[in-house]
C-alpha positions, 0 to 999 in steps of 0.5 A: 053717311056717318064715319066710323068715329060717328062724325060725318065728313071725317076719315082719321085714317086717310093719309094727305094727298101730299105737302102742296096743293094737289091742284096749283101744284098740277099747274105749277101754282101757288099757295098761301096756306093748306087746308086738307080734307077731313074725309080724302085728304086732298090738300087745297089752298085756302079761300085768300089763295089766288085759286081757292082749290080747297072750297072747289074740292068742298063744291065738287065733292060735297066733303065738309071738313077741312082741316089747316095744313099749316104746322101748329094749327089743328083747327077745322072749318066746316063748309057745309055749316060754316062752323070754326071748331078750334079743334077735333079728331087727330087725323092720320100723319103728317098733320101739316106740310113740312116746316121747312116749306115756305108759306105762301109755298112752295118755293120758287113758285111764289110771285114778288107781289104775292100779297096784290093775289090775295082774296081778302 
């Protein structure tokens, strides 16, 4: 299926799911960075993330493009090829979780020995 914009797996026009991951935020996880799909904008940790929801969304759903959640960042990784593009389409705001949330996030959540959970 190809999107209005001519590029498969991508929707500009679908909000976030949120500011956290939609899954670790479920179970009162944590994150070290976001990543958000290009096609339904649910918002997944990254693969150094102890739960990895971003690939599991990618698996279960087929949805190819993500997109860093993190403020500054524009670039795309593309499963189903796995392609890097520095960058792409704007997608419908906010672009990243707010300044203000630390990274790994959220707040409170975030184990002293954080970095002994990391996947490398």
């Amino acid at each position: 299926m190809t999107s209005d914009n001519g590029i498969d797996g991508l929707d500009p026009g679908v909000p976030p799911s949120g500011a956290g991951c939609v899954e670790c935020d479920a179970a009162g996880g944590w994150w070290f960075h976001l990543r958000r799909c290009a096609q339904c904008g649910h918002i997944g940790c990254c693969d150094s993330s102890p739960s990895q929801h971003a690939t599991s969304h990618y698996k279960a759903t087929g949805h190819p493009l993500v997109q860093s959640f993190e403020p500054g960042e524009g670039w795309y990784w593309n499963y189903a090829t796995d392609e890097l593009f520095e960058s792409g389409p704007e997608l419908a705001p906010p672009a990243s979780h707010p300044a203000d949330q630390p990274t790994p996030g959220p707040a409170g959540r975030v184990p002293a020995d954080w970095a002994r959970a990391l996947h490398q």
